[in-house]
N, C-alpha and C positions, 0 to 999 in steps of 0.2 A: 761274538757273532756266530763259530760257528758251533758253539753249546745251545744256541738257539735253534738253528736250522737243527739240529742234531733231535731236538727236544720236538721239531713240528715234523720231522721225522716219523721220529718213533711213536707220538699222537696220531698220526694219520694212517700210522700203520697198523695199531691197536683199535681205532674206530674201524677200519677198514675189518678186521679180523670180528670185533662185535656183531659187528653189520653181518658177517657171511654164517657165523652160528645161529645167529636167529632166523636166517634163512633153509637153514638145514632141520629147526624144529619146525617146521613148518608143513613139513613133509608127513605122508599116513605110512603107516606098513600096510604092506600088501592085501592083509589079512582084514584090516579096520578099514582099506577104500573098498574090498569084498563084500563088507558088511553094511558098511552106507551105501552101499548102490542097492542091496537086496533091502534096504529098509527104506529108497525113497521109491524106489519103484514099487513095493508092497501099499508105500503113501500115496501113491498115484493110483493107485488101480482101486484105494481104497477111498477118494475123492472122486472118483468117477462113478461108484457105488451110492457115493454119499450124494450124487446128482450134483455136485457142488454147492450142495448146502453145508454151511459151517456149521448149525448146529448138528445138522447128522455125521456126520465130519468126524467128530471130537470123539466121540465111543469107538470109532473105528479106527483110528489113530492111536487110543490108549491101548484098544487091545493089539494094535500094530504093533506098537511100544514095548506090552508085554511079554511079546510072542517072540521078540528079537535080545528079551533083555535088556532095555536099553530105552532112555527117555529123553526129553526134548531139549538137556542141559546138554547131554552126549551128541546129539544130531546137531546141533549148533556149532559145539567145538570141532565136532569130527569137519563139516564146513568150513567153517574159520578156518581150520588145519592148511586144508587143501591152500589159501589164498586166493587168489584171482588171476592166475596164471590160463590164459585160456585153452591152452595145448592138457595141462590138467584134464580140466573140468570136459574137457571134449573126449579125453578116455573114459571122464565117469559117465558121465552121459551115453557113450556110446553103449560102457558094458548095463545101464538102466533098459535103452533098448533093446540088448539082446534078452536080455531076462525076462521082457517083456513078451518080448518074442517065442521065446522057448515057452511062456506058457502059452499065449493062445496057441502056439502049435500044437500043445499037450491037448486040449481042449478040444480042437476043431476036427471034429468026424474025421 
């Protein structure tokens, strides 16, 4: 009996340890959430060009794409990465708006 308990133990304690590495891959470095925020915000401002037309969309996206290095298998994963943590996704969002911000500020007389 207590080679069993022993056994659901050490099981529960090696799931548990599974469980928290995958959560740690999960995470961007600093340097790659710098780079998806400069590359959705560059997407946004390039959909608002594009009047929200998907086919005018699509050229300005690729050359988005080209301009950052970087294609729509990468912007997927770099998302996936992140998870769905919404304390996350509210620092990327927020540093989107600044960047936003900092260029109409460049911009406006």
């Amino acid at each position: 009996m207590k080679i069993q308990i022993l056994i659901l133990v050490l099981c529960t304690f090696l799931m548990f340890c599974i469980g928290c590495s995958k959560e740690e891959e999960k995470t961007l470095p600093d340097e790659r959430i710098e780079k998806l925020t400069t590359v959705l915000a560059d997407l946004s401002i390039g959909f608002e060009l594009a009047q929200r037309d998907s086919l005018e969309y699509f050229p300005i996206r690729d050359s988005i794409f080209e301009k950052h290095g970087v294609d729509s298998i990468w912007l997927s994963n770099s998302m996936d990465s992140l998870g769905e943590d919404p304390e996350v996704w509210a620092k990327v969002w927020e540093a989107i708006e600044g960047d936003l911000e900092s260029l109409r500020d460049s911009l406006t007389p």
